[in-house]
PDB file with one MODEL, atoms N, CA, C and O in Angstrom:
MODEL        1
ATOM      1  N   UNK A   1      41.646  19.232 -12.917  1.00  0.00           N
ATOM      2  CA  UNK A   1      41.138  17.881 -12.902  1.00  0.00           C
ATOM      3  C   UNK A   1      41.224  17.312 -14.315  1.00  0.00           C
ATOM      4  O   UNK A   1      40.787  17.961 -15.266  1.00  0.00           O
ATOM      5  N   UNK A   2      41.808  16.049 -14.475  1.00  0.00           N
ATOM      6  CA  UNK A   2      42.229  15.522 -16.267  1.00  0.00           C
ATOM      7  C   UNK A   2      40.874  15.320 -16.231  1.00  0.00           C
ATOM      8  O   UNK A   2      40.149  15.823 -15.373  1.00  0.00           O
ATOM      9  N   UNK A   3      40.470  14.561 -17.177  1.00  0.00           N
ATOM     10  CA  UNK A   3      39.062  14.002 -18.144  1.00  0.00           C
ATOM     11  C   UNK A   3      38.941  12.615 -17.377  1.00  0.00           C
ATOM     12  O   UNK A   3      37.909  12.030 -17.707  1.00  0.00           O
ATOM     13  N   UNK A   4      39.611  12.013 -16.563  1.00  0.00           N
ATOM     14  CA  UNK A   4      39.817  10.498 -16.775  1.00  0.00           C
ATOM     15  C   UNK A   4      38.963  10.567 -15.084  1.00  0.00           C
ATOM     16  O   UNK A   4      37.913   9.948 -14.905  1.00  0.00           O
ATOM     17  N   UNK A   5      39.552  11.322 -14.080  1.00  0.00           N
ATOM     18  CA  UNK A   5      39.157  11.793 -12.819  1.00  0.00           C
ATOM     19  C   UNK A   5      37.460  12.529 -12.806  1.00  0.00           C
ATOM     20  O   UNK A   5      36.566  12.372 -11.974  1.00  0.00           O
ATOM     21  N   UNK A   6      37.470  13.096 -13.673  1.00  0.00           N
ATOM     22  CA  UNK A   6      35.890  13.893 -14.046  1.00  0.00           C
ATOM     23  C   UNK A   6      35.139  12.797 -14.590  1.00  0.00           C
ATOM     24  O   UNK A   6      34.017  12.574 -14.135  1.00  0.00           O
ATOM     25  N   UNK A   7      35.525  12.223 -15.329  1.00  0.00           N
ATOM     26  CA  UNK A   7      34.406  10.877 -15.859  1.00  0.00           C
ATOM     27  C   UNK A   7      34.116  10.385 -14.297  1.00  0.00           C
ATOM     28  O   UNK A   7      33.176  10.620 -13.537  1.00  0.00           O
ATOM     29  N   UNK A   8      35.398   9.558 -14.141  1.00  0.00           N
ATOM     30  CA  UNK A   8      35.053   8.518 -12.523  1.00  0.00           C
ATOM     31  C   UNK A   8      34.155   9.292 -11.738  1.00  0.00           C
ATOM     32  O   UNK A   8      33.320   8.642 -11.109  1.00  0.00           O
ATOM     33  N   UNK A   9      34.126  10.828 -11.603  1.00  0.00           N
ATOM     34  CA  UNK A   9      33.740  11.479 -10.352  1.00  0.00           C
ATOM     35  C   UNK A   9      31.923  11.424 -11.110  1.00  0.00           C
ATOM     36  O   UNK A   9      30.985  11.257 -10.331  1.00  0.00           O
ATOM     37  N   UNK A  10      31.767  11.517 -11.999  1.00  0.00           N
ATOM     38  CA  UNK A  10      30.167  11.769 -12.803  1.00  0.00           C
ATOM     39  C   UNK A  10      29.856  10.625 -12.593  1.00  0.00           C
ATOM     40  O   UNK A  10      28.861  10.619 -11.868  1.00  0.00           O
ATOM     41  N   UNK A  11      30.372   9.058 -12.990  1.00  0.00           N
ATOM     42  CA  UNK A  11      29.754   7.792 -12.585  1.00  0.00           C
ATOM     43  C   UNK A  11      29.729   7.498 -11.361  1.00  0.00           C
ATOM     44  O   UNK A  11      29.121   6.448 -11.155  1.00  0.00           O
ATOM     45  N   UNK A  12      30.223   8.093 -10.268  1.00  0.00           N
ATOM     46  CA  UNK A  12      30.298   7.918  -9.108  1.00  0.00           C
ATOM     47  C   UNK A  12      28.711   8.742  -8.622  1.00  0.00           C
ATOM     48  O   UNK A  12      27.689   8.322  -8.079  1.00  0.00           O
ATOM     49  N   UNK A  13      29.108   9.974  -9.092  1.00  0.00           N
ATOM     50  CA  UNK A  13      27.502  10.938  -8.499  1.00  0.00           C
ATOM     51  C   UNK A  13      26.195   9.970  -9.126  1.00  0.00           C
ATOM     52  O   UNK A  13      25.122   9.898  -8.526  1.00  0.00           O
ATOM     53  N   UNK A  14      26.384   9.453 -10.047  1.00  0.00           N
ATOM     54  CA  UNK A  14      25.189   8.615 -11.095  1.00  0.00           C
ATOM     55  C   UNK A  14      24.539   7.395 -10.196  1.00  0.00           C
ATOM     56  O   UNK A  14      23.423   7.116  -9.757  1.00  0.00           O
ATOM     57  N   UNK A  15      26.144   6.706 -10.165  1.00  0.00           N
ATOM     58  CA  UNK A  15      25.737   5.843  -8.828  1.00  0.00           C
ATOM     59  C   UNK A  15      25.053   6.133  -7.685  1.00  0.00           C
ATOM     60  O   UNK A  15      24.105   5.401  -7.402  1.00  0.00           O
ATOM     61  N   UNK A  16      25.395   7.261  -6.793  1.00  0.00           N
ATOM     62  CA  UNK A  16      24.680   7.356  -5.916  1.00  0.00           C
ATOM     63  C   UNK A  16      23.435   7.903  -6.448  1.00  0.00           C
ATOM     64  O   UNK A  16      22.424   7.465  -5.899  1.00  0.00           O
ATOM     65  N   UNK A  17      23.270   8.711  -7.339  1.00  0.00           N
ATOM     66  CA  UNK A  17      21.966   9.008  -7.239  1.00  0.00           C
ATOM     67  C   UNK A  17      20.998   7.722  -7.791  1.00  0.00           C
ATOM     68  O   UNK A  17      19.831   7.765  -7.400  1.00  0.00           O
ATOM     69  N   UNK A  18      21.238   7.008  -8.339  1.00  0.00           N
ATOM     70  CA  UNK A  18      20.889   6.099  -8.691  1.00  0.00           C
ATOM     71  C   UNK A  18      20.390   4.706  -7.589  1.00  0.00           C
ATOM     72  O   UNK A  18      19.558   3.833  -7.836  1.00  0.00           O
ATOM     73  N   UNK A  19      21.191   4.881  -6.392  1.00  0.00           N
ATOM     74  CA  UNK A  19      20.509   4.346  -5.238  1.00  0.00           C
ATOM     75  C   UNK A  19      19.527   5.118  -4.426  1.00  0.00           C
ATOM     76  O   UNK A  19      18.612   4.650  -3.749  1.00  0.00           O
ATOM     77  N   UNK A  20      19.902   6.571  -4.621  1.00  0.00           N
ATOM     78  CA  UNK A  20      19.032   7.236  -3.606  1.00  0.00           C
ATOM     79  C   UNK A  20      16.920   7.035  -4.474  1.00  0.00           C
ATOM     80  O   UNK A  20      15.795   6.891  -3.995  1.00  0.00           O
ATOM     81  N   UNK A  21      17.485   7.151  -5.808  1.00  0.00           N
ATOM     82  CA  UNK A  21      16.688   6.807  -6.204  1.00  0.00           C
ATOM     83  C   UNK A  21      15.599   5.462  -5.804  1.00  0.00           C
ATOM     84  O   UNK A  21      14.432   5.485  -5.415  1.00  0.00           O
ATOM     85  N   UNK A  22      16.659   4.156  -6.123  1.00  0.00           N
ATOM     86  CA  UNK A  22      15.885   2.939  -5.745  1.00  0.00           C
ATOM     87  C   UNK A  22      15.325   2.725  -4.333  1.00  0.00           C
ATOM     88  O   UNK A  22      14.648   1.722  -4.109  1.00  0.00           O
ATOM     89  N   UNK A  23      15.549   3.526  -3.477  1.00  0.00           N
ATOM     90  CA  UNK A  23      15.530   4.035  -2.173  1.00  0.00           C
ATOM     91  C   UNK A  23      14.856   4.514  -2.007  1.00  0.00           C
ATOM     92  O   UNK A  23      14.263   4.192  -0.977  1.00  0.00           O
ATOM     93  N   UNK A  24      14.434   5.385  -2.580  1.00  0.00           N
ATOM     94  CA  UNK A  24      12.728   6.155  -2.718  1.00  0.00           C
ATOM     95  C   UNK A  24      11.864   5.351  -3.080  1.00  0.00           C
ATOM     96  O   UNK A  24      10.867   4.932  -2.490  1.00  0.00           O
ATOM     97  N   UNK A  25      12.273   5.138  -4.082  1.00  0.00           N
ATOM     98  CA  UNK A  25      11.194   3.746  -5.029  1.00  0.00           C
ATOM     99  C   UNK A  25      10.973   3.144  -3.954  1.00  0.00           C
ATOM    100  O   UNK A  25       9.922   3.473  -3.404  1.00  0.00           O
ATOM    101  N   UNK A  26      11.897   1.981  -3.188  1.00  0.00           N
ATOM    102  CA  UNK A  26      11.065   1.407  -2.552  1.00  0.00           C
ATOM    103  C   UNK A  26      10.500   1.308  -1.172  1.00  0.00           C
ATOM    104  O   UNK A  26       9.973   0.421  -0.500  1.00  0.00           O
ATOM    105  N   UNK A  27      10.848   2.692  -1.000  1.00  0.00           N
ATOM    106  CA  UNK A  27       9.604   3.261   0.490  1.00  0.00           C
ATOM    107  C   UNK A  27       8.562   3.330   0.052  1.00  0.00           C
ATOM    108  O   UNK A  27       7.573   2.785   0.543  1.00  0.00           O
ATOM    109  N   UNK A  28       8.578   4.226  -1.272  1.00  0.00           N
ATOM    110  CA  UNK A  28       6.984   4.562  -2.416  1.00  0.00           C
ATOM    111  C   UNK A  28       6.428   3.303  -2.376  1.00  0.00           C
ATOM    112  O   UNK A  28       5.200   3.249  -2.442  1.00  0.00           O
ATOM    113  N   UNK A  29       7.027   2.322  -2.286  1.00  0.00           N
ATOM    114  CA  UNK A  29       6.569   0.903  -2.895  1.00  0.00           C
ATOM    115  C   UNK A  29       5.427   0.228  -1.565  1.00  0.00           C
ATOM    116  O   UNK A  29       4.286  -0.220  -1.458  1.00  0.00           O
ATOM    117  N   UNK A  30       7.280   0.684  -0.276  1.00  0.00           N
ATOM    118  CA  UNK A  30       5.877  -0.242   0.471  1.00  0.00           C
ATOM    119  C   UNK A  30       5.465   0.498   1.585  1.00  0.00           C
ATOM    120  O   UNK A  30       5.525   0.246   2.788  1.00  0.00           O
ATOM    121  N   UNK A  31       5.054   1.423   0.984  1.00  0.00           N
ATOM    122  CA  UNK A  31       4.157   2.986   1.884  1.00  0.00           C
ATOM    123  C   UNK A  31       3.130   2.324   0.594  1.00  0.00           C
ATOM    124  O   UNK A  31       2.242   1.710   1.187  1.00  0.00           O
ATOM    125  N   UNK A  32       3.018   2.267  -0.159  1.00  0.00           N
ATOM    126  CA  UNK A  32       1.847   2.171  -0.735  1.00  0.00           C
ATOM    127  C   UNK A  32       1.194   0.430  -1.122  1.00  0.00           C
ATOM    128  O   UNK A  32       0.236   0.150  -1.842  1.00  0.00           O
ATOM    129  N   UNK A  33       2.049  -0.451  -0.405  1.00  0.00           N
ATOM    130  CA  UNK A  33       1.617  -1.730  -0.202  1.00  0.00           C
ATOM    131  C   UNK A  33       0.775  -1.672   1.105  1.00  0.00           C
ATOM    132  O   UNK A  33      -0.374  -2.075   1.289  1.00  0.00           O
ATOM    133  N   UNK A  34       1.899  -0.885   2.227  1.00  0.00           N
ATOM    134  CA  UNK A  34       0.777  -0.652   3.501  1.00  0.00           C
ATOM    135  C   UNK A  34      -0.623  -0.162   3.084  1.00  0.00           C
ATOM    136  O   UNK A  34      -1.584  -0.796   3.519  1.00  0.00           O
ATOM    137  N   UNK A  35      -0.791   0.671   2.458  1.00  0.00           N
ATOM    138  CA  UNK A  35      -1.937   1.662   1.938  1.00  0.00           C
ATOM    139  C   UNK A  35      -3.050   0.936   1.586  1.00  0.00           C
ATOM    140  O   UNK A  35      -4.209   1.136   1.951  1.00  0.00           O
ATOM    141  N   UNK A  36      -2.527  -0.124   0.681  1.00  0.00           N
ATOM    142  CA  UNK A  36      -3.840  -1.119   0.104  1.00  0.00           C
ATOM    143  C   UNK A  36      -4.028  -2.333   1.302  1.00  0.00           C
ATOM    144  O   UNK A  36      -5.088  -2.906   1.555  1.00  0.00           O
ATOM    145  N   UNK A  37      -2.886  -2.533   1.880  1.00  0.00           N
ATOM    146  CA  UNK A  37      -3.577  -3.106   2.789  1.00  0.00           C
ATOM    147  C   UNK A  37      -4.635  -3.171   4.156  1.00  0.00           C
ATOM    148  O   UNK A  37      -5.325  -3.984   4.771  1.00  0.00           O
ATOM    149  N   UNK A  38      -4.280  -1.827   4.171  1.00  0.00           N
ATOM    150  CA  UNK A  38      -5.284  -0.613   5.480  1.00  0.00           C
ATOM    151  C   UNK A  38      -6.618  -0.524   4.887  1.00  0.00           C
ATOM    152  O   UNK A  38      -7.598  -0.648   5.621  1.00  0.00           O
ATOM    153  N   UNK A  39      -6.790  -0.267   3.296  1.00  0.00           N
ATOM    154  CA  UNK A  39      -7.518  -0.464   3.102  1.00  0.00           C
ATOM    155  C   UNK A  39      -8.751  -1.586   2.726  1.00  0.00           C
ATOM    156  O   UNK A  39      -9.980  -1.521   2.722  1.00  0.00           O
ATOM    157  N   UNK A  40      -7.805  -2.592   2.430  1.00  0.00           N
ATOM    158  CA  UNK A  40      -8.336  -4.051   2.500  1.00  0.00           C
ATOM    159  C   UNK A  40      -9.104  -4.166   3.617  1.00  0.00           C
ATOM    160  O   UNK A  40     -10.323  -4.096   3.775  1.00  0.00           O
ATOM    161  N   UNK A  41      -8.227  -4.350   4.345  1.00  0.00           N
ATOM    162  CA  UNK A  41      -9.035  -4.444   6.083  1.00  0.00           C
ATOM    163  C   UNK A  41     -10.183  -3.964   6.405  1.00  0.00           C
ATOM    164  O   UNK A  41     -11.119  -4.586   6.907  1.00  0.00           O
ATOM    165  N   UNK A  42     -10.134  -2.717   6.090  1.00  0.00           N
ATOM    166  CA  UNK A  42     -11.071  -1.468   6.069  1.00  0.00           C
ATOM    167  C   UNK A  42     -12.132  -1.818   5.142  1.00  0.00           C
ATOM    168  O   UNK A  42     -13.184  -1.224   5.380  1.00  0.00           O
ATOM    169  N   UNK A  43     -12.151  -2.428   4.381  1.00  0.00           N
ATOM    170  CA  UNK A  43     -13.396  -2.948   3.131  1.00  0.00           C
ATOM    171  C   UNK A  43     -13.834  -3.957   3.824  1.00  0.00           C
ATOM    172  O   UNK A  43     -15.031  -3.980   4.109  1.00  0.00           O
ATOM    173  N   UNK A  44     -12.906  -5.093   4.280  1.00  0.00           N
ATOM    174  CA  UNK A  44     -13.453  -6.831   5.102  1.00  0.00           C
ATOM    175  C   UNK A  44     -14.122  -6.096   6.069  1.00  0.00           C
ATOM    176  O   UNK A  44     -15.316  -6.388   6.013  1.00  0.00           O
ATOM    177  N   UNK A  45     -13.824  -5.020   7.196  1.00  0.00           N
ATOM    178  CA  UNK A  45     -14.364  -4.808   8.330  1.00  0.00           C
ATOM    179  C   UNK A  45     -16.406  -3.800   7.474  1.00  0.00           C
ATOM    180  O   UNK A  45     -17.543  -3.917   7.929  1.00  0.00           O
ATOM    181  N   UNK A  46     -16.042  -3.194   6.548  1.00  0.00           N
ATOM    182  CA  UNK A  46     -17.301  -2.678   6.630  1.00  0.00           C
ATOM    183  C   UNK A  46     -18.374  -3.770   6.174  1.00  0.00           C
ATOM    184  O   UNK A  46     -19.533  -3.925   6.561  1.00  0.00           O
ATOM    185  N   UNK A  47     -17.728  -4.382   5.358  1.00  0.00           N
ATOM    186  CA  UNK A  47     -17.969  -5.385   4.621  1.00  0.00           C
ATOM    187  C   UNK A  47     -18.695  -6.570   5.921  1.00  0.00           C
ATOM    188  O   UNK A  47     -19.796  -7.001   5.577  1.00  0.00           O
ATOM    189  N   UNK A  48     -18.412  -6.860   6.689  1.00  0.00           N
ATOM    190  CA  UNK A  48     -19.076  -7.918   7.932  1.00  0.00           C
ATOM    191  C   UNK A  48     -20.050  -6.968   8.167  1.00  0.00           C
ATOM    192  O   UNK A  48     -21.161  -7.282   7.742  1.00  0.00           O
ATOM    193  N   UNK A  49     -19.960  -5.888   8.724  1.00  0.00           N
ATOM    194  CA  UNK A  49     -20.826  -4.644   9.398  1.00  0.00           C
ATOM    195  C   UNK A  49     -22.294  -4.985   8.636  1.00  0.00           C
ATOM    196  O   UNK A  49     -23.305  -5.629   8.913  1.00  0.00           O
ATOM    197  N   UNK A  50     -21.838  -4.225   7.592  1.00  0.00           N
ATOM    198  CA  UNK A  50     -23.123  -4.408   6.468  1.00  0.00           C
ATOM    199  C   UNK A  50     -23.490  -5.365   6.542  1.00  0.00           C
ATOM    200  O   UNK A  50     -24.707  -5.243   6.403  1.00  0.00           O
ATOM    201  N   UNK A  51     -23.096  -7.075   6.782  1.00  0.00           N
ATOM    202  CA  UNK A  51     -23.467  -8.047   6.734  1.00  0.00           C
ATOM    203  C   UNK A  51     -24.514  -8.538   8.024  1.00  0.00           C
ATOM    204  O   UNK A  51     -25.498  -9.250   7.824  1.00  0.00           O
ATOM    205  N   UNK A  52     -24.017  -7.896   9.706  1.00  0.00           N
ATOM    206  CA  UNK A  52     -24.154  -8.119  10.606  1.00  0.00           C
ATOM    207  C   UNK A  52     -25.864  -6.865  10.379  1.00  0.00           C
ATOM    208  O   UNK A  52     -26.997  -7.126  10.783  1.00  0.00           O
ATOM    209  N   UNK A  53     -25.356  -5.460   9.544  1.00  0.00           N
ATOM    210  CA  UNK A  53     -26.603  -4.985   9.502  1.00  0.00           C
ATOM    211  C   UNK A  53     -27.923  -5.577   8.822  1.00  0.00           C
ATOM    212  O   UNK A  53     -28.983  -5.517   9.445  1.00  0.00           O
ATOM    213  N   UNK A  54     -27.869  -6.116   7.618  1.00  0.00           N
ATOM    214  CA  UNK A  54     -28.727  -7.322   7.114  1.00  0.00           C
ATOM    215  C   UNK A  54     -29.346  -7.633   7.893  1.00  0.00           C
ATOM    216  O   UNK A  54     -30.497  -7.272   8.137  1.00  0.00           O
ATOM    217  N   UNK A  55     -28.482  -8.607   8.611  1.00  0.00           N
ATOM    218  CA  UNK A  55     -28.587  -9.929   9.253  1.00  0.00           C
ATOM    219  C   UNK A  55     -29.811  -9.156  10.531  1.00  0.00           C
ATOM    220  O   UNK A  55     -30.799  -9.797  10.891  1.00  0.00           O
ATOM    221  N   UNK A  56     -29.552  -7.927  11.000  1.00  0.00           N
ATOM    222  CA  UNK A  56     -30.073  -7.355  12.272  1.00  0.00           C
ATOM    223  C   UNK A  56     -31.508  -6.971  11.801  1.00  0.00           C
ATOM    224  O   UNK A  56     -32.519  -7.163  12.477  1.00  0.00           O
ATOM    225  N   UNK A  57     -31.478  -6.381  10.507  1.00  0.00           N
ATOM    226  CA  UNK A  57     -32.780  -5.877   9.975  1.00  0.00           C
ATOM    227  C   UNK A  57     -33.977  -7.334   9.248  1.00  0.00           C
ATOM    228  O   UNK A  57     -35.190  -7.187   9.401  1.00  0.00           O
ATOM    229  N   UNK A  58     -33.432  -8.626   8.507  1.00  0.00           N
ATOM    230  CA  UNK A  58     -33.559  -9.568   8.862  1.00  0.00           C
ATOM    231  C   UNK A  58     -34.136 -10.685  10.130  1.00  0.00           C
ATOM    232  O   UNK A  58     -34.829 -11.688   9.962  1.00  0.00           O
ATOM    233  N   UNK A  59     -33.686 -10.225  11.198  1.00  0.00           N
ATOM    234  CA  UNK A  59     -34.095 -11.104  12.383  1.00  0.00           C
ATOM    235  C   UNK A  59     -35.207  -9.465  12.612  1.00  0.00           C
ATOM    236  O   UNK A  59     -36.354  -9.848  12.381  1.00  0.00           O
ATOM    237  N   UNK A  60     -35.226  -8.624  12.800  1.00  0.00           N
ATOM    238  CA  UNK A  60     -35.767  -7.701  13.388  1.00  0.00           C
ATOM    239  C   UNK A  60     -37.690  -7.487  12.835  1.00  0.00           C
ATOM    240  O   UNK A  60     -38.663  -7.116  13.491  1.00  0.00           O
ATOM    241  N   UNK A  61     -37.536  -7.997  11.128  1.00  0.00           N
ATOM    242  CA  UNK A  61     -38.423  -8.234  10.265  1.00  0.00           C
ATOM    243  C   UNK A  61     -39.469  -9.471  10.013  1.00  0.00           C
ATOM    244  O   UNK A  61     -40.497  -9.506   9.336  1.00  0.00           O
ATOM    245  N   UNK A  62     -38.784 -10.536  10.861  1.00  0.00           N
ATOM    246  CA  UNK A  62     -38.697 -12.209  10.794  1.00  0.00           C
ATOM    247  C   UNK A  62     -38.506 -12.437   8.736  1.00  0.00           C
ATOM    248  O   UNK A  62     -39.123 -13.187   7.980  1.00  0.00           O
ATOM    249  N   UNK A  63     -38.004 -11.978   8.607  1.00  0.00           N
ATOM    250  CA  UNK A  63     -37.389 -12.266   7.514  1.00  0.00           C
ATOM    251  C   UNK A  63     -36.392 -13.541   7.187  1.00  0.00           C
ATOM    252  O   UNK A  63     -36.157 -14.061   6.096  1.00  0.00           O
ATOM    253  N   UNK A  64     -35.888 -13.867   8.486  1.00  0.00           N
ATOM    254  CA  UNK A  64     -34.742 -14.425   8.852  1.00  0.00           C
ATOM    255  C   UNK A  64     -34.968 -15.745   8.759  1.00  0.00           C
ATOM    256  O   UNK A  64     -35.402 -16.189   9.823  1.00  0.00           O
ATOM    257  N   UNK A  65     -34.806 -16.839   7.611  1.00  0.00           N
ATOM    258  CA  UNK A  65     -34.916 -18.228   8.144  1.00  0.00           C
ATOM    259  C   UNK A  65     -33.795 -19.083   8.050  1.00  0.00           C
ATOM    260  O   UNK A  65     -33.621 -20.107   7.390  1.00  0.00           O
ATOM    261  N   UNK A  66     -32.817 -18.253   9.110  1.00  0.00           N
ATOM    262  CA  UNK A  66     -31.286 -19.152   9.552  1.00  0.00           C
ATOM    263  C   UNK A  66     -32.153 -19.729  10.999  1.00  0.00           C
ATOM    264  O   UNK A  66     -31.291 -20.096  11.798  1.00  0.00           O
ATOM    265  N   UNK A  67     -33.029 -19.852  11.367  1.00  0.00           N
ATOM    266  CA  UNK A  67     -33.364 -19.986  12.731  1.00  0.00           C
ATOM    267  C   UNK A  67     -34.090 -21.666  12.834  1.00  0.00           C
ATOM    268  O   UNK A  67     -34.492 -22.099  13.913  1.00  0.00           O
TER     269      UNK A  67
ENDMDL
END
C-alpha cells in the first residue's frame, strides 16, 4: 500500500468514526432531554399533589378562606 492510499484510508476511518461519534452524542443528547423532561412532569405532578394536600388539610381544619 503507497503512503498516498494509507493517508486516504486513515481520513476515511476518522471520518467515520467521527460520525459514529456525533451519533452517540446525539442519542446522549436526547435520551437525556427526555430525562429532564420525565422529570419536569414528575415535579409539576407532585408539585399540584402537595398543593391539592394543603388545600385538603386546609378545608379539613376550616383554615380555608377560598370559600
Amino acid at each position: 500500500m503507497d503512503s498516498q492510499n494509507m493517508s486516504y484510508k486513515a481520513g476515511q476511518a476518522k471520518g467515520e468514526a467521527q460520525e459514529k461519534t456525533n451519533t452517540m452524542m446525539d442519542k446522549a443528547s436526547n435520551a437525556a432531554q427526555s430525562a429532564q423532561e420525565s422529570l419536569q412532569e414528575v415535579g409539576n405532578q407532585m408539585q399540584a399533589k402537595a398543593q391539592e394536600a394543603a388545600e385538603a388539610v386546609k378545608n379539613a381544619t376550616g383554615m380555608n378562606n377560598n370559600k
